[in-house]
N, CA, C and O atoms as CSV, one atom per row, in Angstrom:
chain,resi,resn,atom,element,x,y,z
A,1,UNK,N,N,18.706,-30.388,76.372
A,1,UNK,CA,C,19.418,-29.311,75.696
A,1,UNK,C,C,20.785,-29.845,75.270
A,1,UNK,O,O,21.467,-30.378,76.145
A,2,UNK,N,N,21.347,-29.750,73.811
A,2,UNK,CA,C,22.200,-29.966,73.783
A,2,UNK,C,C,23.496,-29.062,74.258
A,2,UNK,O,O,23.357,-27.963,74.795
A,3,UNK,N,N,24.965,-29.763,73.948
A,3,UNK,CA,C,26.125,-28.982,73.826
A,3,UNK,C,C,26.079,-27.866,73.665
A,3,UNK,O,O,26.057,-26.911,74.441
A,4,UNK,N,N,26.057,-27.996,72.219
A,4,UNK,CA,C,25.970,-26.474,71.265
A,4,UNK,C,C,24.848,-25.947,71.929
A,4,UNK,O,O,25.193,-25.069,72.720
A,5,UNK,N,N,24.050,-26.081,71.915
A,5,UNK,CA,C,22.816,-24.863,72.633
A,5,UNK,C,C,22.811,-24.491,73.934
A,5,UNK,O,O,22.019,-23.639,74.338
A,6,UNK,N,N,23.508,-24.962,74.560
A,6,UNK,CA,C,23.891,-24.639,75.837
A,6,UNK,C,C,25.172,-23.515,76.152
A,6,UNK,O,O,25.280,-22.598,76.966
A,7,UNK,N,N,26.062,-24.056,75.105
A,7,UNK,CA,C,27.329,-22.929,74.904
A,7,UNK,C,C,26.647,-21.512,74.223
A,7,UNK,O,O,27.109,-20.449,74.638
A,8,UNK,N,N,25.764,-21.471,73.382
A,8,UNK,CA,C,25.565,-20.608,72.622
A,8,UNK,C,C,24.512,-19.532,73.795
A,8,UNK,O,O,24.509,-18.303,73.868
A,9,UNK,N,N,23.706,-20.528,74.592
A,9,UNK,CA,C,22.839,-19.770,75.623
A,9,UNK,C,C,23.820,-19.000,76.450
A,9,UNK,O,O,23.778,-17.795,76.206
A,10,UNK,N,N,24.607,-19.319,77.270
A,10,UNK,CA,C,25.719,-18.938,78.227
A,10,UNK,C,C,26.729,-18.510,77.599
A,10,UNK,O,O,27.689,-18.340,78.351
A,11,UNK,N,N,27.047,-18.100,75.838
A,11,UNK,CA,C,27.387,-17.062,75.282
A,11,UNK,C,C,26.991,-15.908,75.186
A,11,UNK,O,O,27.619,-14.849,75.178
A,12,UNK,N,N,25.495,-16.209,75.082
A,12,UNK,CA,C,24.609,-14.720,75.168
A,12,UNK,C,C,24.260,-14.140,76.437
A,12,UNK,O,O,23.780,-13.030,76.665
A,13,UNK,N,N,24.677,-15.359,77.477
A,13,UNK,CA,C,24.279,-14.584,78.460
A,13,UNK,C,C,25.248,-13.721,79.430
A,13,UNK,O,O,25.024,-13.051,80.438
A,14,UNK,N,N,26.736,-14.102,78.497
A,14,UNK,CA,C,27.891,-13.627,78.979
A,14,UNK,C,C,28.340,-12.616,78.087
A,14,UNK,O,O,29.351,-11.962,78.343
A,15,UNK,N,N,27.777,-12.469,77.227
A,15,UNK,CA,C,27.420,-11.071,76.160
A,15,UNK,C,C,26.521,-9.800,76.939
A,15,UNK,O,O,26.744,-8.600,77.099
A,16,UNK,N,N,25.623,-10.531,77.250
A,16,UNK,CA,C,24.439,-9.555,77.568
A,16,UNK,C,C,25.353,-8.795,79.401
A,16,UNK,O,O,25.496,-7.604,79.678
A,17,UNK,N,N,25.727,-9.866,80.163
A,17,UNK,CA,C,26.848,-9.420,81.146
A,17,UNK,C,C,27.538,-8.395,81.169
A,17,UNK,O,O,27.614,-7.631,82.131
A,18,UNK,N,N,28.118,-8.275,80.100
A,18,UNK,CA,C,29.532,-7.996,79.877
A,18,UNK,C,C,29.256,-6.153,79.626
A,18,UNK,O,O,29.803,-5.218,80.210
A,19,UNK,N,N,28.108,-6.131,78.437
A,19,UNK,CA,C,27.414,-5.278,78.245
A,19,UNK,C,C,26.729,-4.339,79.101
A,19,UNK,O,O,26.376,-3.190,78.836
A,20,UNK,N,N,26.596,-4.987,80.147
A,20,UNK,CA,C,25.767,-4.233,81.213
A,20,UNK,C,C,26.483,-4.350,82.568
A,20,UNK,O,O,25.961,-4.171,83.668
A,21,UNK,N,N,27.975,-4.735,82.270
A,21,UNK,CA,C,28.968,-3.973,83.158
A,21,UNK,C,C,29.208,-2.806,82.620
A,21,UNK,O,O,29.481,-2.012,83.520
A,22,UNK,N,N,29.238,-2.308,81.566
A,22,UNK,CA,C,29.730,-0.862,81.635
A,22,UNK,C,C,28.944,0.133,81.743
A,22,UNK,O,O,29.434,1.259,81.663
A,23,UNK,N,N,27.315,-0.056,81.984
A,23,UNK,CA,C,26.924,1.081,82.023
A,23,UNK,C,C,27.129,1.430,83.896
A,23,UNK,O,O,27.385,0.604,84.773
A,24,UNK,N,N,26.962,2.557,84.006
A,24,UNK,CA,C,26.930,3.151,85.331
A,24,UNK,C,C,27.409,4.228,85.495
A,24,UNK,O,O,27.440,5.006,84.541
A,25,UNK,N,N,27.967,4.630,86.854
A,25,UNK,CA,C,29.073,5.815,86.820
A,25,UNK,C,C,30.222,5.143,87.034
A,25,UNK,O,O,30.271,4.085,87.661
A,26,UNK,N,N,31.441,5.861,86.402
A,26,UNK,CA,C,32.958,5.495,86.332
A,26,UNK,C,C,33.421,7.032,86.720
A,26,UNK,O,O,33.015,8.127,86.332
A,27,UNK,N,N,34.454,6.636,87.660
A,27,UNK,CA,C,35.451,7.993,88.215
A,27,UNK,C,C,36.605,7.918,87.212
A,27,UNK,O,O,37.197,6.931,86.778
A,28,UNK,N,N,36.793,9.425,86.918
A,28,UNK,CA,C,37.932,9.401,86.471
A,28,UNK,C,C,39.466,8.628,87.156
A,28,UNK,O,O,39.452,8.395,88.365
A,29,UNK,N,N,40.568,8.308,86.452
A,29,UNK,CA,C,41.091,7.706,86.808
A,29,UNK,C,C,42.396,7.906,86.645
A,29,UNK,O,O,43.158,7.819,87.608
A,30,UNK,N,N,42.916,8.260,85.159
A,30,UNK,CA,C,43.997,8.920,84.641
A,30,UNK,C,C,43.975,10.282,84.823
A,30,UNK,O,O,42.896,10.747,85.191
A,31,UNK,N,N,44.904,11.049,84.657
A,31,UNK,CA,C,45.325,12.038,84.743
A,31,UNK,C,C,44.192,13.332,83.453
A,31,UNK,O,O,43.660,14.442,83.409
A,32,UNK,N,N,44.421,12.176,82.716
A,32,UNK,CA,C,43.368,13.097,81.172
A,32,UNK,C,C,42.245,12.565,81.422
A,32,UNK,O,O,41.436,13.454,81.686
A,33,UNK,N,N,41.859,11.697,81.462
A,33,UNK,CA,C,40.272,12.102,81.827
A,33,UNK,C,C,39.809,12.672,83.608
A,33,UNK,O,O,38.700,12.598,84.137
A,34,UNK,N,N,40.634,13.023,83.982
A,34,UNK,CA,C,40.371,13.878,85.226
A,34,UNK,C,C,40.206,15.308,84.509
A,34,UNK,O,O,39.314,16.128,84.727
A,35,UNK,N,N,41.026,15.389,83.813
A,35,UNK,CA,C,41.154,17.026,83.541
A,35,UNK,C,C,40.299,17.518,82.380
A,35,UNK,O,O,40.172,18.661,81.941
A,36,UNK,N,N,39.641,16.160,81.921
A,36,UNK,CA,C,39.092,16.538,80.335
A,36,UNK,C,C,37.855,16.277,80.369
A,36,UNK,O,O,37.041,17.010,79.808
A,37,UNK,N,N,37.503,15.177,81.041
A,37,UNK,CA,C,35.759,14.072,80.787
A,37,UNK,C,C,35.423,14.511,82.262
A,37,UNK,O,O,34.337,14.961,82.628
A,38,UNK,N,N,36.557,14.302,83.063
A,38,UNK,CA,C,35.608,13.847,84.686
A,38,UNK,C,C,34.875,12.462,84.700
A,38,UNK,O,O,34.861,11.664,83.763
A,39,UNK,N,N,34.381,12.336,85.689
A,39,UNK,CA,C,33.787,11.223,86.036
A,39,UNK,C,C,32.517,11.239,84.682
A,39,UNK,O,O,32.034,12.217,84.111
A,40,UNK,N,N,32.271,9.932,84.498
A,40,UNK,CA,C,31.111,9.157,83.728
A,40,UNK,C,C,30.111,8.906,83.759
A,40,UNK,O,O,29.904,8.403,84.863
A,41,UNK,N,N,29.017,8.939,83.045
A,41,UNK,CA,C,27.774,8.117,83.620
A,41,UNK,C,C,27.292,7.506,81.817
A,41,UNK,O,O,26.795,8.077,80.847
A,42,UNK,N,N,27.743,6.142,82.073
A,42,UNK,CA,C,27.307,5.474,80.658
A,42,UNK,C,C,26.104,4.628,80.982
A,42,UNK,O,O,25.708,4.050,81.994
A,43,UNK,N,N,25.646,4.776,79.681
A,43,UNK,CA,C,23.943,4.565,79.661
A,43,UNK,C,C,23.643,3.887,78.384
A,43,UNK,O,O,23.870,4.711,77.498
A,44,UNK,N,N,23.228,2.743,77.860
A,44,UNK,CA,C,22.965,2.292,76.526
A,44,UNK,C,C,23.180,3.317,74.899
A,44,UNK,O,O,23.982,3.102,73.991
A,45,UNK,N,N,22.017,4.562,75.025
A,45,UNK,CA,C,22.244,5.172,74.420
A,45,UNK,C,C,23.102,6.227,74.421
A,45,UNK,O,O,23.337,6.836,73.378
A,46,UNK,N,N,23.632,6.538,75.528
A,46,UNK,CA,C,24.864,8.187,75.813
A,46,UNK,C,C,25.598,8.105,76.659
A,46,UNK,O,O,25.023,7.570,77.607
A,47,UNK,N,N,26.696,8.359,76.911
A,47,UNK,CA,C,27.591,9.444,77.653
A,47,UNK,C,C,27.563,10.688,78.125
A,47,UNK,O,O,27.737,11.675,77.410
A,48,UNK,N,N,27.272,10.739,79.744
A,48,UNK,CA,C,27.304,11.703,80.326
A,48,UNK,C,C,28.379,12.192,81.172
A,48,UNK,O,O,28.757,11.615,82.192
A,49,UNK,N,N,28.972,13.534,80.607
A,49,UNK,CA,C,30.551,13.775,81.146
A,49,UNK,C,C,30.329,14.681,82.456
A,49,UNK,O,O,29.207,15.078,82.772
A,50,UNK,N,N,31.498,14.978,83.199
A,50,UNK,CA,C,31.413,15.480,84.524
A,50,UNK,C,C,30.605,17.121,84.057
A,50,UNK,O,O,29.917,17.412,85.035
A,51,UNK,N,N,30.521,17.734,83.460
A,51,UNK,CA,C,30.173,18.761,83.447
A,51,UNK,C,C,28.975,19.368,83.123
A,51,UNK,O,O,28.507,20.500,83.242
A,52,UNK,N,N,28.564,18.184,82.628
A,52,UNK,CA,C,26.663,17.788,82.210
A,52,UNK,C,C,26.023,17.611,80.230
A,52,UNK,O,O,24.955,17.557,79.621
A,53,UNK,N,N,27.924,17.576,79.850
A,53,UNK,CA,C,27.693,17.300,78.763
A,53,UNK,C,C,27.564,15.762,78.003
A,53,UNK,O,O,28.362,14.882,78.326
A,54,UNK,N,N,26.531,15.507,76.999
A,54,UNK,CA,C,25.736,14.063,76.924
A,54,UNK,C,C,26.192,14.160,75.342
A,54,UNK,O,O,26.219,15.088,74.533
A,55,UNK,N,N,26.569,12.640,75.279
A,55,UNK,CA,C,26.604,12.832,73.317
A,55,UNK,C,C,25.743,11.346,73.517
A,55,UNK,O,O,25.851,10.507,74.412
A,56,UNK,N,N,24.778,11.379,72.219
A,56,UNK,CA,C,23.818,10.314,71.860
A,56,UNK,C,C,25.002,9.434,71.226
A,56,UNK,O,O,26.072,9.953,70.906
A,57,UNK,N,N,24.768,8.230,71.085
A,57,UNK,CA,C,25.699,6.780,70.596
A,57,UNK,C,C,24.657,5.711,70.745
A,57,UNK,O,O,23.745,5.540,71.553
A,58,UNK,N,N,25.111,5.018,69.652
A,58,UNK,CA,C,24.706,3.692,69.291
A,58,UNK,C,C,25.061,2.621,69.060
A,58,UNK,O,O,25.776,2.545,68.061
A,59,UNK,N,N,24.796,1.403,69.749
A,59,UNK,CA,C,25.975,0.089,69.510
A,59,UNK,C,C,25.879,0.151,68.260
A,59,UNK,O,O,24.907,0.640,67.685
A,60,UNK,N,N,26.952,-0.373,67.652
A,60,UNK,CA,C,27.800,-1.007,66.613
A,60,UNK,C,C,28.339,-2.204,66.851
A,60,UNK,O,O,29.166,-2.568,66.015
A,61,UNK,N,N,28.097,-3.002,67.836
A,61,UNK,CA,C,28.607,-3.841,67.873
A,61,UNK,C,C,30.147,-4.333,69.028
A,61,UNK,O,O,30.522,-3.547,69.899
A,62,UNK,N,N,30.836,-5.683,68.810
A,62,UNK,CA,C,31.956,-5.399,69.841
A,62,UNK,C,C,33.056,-6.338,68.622
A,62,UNK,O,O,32.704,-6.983,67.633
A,63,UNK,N,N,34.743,-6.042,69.283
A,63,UNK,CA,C,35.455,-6.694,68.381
A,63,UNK,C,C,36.588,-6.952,69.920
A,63,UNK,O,O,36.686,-6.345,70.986
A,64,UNK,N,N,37.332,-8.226,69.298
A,64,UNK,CA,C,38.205,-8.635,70.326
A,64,UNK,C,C,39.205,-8.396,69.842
A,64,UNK,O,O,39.411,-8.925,68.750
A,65,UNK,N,N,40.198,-7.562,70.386
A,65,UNK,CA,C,41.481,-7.119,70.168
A,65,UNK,C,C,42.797,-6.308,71.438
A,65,UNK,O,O,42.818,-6.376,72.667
A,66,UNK,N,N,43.516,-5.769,70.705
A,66,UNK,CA,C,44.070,-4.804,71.630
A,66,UNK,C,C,43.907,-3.332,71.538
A,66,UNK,O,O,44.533,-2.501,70.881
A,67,UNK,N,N,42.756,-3.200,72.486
A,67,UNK,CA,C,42.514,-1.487,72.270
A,67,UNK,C,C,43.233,-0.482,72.784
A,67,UNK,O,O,43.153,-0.314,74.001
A,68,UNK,N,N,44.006,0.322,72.067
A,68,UNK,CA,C,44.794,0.901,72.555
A,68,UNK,C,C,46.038,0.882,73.611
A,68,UNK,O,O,47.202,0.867,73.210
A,69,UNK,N,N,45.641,0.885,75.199
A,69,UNK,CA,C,47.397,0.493,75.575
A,69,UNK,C,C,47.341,-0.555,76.633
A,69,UNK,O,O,48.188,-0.732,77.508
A,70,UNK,N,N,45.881,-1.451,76.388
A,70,UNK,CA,C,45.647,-2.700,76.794
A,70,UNK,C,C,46.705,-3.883,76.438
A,70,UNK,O,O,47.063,-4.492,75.430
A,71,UNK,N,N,46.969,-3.871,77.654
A,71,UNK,CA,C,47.730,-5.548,77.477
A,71,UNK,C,C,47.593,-6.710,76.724
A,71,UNK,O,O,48.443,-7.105,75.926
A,72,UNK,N,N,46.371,-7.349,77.001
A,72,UNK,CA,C,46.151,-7.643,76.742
A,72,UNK,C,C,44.499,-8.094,75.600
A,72,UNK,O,O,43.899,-7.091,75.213
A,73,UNK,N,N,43.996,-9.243,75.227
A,73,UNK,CA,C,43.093,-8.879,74.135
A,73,UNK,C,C,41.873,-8.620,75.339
A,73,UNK,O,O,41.850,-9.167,76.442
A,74,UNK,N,N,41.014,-7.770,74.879
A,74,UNK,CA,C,39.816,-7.639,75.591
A,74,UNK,C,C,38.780,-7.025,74.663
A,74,UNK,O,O,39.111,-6.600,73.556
A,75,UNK,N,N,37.670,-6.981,75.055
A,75,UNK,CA,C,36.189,-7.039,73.778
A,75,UNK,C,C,36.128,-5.414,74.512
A,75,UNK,O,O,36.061,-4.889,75.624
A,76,UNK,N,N,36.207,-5.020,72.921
A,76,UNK,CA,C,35.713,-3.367,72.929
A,76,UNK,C,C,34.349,-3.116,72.204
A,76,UNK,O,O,34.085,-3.575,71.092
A,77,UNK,N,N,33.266,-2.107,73.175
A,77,UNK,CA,C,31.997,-2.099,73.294
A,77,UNK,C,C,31.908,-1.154,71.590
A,77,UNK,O,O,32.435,-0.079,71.874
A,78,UNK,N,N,31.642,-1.111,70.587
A,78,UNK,CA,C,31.903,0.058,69.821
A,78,UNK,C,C,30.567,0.708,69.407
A,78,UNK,O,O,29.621,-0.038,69.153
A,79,UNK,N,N,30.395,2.281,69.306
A,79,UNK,CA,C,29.268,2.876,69.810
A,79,UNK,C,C,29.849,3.632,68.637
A,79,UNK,O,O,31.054,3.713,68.399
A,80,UNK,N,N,28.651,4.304,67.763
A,80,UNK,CA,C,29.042,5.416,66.882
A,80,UNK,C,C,27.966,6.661,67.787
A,80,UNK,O,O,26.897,6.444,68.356
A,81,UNK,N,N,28.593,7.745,67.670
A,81,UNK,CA,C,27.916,8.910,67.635
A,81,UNK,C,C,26.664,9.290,66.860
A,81,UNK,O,O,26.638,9.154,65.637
A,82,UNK,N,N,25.343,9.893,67.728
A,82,UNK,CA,C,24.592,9.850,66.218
A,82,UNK,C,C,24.433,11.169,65.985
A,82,UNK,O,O,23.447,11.557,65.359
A,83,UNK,N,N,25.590,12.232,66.558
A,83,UNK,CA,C,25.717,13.607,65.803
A,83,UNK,C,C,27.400,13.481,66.112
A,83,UNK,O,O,27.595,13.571,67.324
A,84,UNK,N,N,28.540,13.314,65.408
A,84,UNK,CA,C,29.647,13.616,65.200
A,84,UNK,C,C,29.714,14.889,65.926
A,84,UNK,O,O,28.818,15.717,65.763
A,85,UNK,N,N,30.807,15.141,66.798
A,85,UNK,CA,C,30.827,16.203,67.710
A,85,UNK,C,C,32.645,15.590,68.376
A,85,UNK,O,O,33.216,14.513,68.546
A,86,UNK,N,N,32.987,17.244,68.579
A,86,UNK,CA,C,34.438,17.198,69.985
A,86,UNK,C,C,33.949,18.521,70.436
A,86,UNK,O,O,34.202,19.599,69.897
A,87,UNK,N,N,32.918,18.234,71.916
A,87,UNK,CA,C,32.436,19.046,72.704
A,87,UNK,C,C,33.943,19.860,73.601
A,87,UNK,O,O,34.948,19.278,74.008
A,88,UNK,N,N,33.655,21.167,73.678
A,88,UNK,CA,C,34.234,21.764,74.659
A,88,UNK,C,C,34.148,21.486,76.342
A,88,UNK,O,O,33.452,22.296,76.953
A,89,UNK,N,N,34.804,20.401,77.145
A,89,UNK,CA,C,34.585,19.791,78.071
A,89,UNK,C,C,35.021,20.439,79.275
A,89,UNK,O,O,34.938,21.662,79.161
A,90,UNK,N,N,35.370,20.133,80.171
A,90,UNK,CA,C,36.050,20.446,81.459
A,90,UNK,C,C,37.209,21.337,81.159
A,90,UNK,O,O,37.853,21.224,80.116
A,91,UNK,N,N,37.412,22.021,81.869
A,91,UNK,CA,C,38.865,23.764,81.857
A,91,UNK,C,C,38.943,23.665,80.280
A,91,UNK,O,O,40.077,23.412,79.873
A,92,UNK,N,N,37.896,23.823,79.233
A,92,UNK,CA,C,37.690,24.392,78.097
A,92,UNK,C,C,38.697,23.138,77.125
A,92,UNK,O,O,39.169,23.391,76.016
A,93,UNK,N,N,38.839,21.959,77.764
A,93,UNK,CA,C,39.616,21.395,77.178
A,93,UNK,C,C,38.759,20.412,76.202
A,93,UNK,O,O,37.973,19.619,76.722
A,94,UNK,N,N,38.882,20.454,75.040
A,94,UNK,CA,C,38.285,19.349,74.043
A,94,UNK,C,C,38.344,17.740,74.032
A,94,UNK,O,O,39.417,17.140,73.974
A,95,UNK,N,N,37.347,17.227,74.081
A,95,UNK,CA,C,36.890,15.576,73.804
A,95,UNK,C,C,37.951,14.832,73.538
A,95,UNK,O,O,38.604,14.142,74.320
A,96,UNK,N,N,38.209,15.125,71.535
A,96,UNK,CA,C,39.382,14.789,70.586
A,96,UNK,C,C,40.470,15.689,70.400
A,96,UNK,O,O,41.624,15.505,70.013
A,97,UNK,N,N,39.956,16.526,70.698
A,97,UNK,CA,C,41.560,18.070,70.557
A,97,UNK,C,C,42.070,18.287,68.650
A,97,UNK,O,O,42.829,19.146,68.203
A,98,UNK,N,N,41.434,17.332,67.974
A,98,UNK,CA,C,41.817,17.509,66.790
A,98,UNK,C,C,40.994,18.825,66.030
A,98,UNK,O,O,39.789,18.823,65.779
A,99,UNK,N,N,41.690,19.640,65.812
A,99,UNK,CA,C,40.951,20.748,64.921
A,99,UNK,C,C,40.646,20.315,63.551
A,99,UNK,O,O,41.306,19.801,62.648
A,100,UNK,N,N,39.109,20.793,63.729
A,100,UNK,CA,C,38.344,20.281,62.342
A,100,UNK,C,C,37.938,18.835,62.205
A,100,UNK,O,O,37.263,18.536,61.220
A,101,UNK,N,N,38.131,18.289,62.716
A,101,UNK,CA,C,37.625,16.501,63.057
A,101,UNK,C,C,36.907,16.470,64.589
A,101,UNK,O,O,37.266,16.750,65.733
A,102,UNK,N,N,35.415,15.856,63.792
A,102,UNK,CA,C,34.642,15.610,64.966
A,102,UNK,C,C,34.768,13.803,65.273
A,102,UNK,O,O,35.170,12.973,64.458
A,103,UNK,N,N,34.350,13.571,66.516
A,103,UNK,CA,C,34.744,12.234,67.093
A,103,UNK,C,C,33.205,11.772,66.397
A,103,UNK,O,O,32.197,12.478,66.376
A,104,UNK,N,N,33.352,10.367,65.841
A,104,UNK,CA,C,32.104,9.632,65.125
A,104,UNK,C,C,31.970,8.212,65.876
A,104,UNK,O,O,30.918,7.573,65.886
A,105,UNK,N,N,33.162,7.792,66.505
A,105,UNK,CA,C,32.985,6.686,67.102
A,105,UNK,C,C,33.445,6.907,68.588
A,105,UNK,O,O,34.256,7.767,68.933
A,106,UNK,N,N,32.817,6.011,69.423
A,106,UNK,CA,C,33.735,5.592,70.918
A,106,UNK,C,C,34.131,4.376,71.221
A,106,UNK,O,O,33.235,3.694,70.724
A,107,UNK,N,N,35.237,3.303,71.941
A,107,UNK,CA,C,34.884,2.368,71.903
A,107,UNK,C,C,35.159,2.158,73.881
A,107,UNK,O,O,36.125,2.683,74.435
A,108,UNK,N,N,34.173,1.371,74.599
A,108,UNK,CA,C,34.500,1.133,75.575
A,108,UNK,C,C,35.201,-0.178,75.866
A,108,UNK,O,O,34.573,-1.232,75.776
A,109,UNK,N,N,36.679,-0.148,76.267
A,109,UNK,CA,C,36.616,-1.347,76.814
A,109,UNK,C,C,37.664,-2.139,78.424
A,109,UNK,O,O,38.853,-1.958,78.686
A,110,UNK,N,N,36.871,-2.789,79.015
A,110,UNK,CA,C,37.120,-2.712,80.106
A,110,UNK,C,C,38.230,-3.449,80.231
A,110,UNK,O,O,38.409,-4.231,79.297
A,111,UNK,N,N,39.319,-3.458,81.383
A,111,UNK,CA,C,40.537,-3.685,81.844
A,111,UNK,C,C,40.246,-3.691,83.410
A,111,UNK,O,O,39.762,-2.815,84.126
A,112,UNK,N,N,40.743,-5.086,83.726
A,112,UNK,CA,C,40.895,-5.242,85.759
A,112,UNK,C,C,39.510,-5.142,86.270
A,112,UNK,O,O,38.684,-6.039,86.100
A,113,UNK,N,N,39.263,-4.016,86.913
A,113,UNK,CA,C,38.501,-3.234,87.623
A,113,UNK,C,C,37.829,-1.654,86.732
A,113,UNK,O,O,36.782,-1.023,86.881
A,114,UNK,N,N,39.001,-1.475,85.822
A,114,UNK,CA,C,38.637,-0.021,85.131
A,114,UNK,C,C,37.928,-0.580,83.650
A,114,UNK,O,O,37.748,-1.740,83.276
A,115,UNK,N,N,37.566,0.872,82.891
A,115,UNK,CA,C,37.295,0.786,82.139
A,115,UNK,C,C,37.974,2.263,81.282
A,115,UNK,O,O,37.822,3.425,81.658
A,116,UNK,N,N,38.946,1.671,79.720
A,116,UNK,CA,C,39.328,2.810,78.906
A,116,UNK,C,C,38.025,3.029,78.033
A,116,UNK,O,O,37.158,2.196,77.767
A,117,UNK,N,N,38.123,4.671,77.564
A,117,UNK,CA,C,37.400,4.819,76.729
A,117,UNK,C,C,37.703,5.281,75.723
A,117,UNK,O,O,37.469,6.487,75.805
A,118,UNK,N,N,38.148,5.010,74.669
A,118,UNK,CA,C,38.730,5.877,73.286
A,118,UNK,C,C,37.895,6.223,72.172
A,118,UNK,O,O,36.772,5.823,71.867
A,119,UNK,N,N,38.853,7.245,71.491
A,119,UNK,CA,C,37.604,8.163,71.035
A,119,UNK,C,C,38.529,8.414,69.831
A,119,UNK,O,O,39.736,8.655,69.809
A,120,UNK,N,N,37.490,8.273,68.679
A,120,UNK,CA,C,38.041,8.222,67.100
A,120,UNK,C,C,37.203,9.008,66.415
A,120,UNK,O,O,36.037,9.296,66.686
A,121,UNK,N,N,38.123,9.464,65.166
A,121,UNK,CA,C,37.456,10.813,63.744
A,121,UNK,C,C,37.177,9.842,62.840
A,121,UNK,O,O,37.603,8.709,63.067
A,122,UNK,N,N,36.374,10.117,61.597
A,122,UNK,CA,C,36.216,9.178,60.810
A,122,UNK,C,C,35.121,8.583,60.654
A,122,UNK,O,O,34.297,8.391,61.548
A,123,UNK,N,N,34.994,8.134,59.143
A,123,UNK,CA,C,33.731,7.437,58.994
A,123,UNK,C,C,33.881,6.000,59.118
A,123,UNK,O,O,32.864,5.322,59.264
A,124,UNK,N,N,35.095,5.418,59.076
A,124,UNK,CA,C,35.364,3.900,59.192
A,124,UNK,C,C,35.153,3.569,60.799
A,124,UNK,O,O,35.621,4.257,61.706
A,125,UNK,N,N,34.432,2.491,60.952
A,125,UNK,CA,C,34.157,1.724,62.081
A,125,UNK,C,C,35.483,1.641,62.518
A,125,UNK,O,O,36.286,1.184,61.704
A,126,UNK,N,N,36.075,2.124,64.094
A,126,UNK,CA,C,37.120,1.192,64.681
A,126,UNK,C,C,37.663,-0.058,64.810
A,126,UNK,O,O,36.763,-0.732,65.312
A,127,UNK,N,N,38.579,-0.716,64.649
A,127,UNK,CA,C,39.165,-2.103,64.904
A,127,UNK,C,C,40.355,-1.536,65.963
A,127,UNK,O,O,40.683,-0.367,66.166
A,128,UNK,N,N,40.748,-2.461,66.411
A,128,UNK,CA,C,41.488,-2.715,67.552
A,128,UNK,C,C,43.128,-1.577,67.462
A,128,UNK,O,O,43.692,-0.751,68.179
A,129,UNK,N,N,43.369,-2.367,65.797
A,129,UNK,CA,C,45.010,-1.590,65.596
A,129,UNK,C,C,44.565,0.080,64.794
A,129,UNK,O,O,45.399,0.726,64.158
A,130,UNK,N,N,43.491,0.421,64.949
A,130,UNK,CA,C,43.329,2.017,64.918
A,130,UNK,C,C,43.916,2.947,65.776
A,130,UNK,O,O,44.218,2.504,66.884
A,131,UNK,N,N,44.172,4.206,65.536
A,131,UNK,CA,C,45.131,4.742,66.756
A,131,UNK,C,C,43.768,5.889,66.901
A,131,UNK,O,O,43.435,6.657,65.999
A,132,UNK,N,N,43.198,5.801,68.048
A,132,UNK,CA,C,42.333,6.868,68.548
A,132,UNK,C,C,43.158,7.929,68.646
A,132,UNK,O,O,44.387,7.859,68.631
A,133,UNK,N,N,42.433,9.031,68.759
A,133,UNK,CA,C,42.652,10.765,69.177
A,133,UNK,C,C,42.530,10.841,70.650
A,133,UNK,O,O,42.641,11.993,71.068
A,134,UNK,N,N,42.361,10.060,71.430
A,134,UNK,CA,C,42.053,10.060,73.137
A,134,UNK,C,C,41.830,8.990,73.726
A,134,UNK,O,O,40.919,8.257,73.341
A,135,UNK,N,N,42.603,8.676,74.769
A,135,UNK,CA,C,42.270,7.321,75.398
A,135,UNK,C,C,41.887,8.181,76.743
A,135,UNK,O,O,42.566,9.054,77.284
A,136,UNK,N,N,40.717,7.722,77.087
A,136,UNK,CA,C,40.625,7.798,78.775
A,136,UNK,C,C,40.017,6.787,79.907
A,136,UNK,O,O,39.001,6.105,79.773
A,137,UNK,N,N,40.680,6.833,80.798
A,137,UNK,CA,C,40.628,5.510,81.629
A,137,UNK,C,C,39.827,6.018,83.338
A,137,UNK,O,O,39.985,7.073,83.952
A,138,UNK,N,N,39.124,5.013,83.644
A,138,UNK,CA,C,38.496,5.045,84.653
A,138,UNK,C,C,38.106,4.079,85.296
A,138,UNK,O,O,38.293,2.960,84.818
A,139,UNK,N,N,37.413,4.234,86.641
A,139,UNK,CA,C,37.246,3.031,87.651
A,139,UNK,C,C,36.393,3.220,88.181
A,139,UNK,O,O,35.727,4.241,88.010
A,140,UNK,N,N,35.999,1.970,89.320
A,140,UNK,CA,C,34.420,2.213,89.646
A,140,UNK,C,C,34.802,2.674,91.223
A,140,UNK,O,O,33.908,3.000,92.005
């Protein structure tokens, strides 16, 4: 086996890793997603919030940047919605909170031990220097 095919194997297999650290359950962690999401349960295709509400999503892919109020660069998971929605969540408090804009994208991406999750309006795919409508952060 060469070089290159060896880097490229143990690229994918640190892709495929990376990917399948975030599914599971995540506790809330911040203050807003205590009061808004609750604890997590991410799953390839959905998000399941503390209150038993599920939105369908689909990879899109990942981009390396600074997501939101990450320090540093880290690979954000990016998932579109496949019904645009800002569900009425926990103490009646909304997803995105933006009136009249439903959330179309999520992007997960992990930090330390936690994992943020931000949440964007819009038909344009997220990149890194986008300013989401919600950041929420959690841990295992």
């Amino acid at each position: 086996m060469t070089t290159l095919t060896m880097a490229v194997v143990a690229f994918g297999l640190a892709q495929g890793a990376a990917a399948a650290d975030l599914k599971g359950k995540w506790e809330a962690l911040s203050n807003t997603a205590t009061s808004i999401t609750g604890d997590i349960q991410v799953a390839d295709d959905a998000i399941m919030f503390g209150d038993g509400t599920r939105l369908a999503m689909s990879a899109e892919g990942s981009v390396t940047g600074h997501w939101g109020d990450q320090q540093g660069p880290v690979e954000g998971a990016i998932y579109r919605l496949e019904l645009p929605a800002d569900p009425t969540l926990l103490h009646g408090n909304r997803f995105c909170g933006l009136p009249d804009n439903k959330v179309s994208y999520v992007v997960l991406a992990p930090f330390d031990e936690g994992l943020s999750l931000l949440v964007y309006t819009g038909d344009a795919k997220p990149m890194p220097d986008a300013s989401p409508c919600a950041i929420y952060n959690y841990a295992r």
